[in-house]
N, C-alpha and C positions, 0 to 999 in steps of 0.2 A: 805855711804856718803850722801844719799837723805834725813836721820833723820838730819843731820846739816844743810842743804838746808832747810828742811820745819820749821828749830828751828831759823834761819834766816827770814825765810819769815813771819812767825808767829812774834814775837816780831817786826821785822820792822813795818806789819800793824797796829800793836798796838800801834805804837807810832808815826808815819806817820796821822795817823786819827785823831789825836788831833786837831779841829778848830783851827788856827793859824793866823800869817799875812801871813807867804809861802801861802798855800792851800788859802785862802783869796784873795789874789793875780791874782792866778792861777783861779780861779773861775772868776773870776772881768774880765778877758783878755776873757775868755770861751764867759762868756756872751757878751761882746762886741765882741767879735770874731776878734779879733786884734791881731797879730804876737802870737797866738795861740802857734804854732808847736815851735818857736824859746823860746818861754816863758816853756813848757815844755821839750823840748831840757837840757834850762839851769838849770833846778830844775833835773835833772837827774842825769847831769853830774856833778853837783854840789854833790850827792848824794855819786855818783862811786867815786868820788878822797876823800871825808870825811869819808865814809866808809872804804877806802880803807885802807886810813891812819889812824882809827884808830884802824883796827885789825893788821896793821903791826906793832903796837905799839907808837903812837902818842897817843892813850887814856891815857895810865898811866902813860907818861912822863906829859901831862897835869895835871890829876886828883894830881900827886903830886909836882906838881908844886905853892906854895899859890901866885906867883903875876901875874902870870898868872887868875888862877882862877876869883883873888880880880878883875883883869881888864873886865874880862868878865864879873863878874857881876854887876860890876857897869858902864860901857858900855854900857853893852846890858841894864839894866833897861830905861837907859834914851835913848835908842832909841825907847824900846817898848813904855813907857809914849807917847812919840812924835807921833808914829804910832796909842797909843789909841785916842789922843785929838784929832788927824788930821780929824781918822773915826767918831769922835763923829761930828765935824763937819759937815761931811760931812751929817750925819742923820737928822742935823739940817733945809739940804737945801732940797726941793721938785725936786728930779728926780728919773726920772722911764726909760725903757730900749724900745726907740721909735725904731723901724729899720726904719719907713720912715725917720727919720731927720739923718742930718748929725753929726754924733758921732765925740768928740775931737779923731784925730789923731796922733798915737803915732810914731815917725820914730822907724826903727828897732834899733837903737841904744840908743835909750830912752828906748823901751823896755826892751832891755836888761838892760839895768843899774838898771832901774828899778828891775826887779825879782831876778837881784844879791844884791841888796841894802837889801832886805825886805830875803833873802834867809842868806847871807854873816854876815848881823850886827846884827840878831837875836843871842843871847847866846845859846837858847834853841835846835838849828841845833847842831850846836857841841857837847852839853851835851848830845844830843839824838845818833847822829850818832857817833863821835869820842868817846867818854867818854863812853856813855853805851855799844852803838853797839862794840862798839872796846873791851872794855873791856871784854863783854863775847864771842867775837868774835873771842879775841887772847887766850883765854883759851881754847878753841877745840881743840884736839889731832891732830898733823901731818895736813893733807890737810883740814881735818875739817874745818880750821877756813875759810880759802877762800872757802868750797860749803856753808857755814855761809855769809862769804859776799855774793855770790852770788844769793843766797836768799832772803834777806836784799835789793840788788841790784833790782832784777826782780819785788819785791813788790813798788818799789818806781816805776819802768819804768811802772806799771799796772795803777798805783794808776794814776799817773798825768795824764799821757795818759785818765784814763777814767773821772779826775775830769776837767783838759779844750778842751777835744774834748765832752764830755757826757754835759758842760756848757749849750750845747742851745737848752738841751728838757727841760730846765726852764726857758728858756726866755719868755713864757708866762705870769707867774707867776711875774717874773721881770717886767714887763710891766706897773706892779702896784710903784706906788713911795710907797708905806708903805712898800711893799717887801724889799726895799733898803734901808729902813731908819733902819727896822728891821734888815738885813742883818751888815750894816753900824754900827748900835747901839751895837749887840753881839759883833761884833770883838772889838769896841774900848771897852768892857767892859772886857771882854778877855785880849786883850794887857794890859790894866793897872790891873788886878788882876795879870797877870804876875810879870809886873814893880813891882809891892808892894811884892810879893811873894821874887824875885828876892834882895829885899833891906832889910828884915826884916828874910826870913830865910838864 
């Protein structure tokens, strides 16, 4: 059962580690150090119920589903555009990561909404975790497929865990506004080769 576990855990990293707007997100809160644990929390359990349901077989009712699909992908394209153009913006303005000044405050309900907005209307979560994970997920023999999820599982609760508590041994480096603009500038070029990827193939 532990070869299904590390064939979960393996593939999960691999696909989890892709620069994104999630991980993007999740970095951005680290650094600022704002509802941190609550912003991790919900990128977890967002993980455990997506995962969950797609090795219970939600991936292949999906993948052959076409107006399902058609909606996600032209949904998710024009949310990703929206999230590239916002970050390009933001590359555009001069800041950098002060701790003596006071940082906009987020209430914990904004937070959340936020990291379910950028987690939830991405296509690419579904396609990764319901569609892929699921699909080779629910082809594991007998118990296989659940020490498969939970693989898949423990790599997401390592990952987040060390990418917004691990956030603020680069706040140094943040500190700089080119760090942010740079930062800023890769994701919205990210999001829109998404967007385009997502509308053309």
């Amino acid at each position: 059962m532990f070869s299904f576990y590390l064939k979960g855990l393996g593939l999960g990293a691999g696909l989890i580690m892709a620069i994104g707007s999630q991980n993007a997100h999740v970095l951005r809160m680290g650094l600022r150090r704002q509802h941190v644990g609550l912003t991790v929390l919900a990128c977890i359990l967002c993980d455990i119920v997506l995962i969950g349901a797609g090795v219970a077989g939600m991936g292949g009712l999906i993948e052959g589903n076409p107006a399902l699909l058609l909606l996600a992908r032209w949904g998710g394209a024009a949310f990703l555009a929206w999230y590239g153009l916002r970050a390009w913006r933001s590359a555009l303005s001069a800041h950098a990561l002060d701790a003596g000044a006071a940082p906009i405050l987020l209430s914990a309900q904004q937070a959340l909404l936020s990291v379910l907005a950028v987690t939830l209307l991405n296509p690419h979560v579904y396609l990764d975790t319901v569609v892929l994970l699921g699909a080779i997920g629910g082809q594991q023999p007998g118990q296989g497929k659940w020490w498969f999820a939970l693989g898949a599982v423990s790599n997401a609760v390592m990952w987040f865990c060390a990418l917004g508590f691990g956030a603020r041994l680069l706040s140094p480096w943040f500190a700089k506004p080119v760090a942010w603009r740079l930062l800023d500038g890769g994701v919205g070029l990210i999001m829109l080769a998404l967007a385009v990827s997502l509308m053309v193939f």
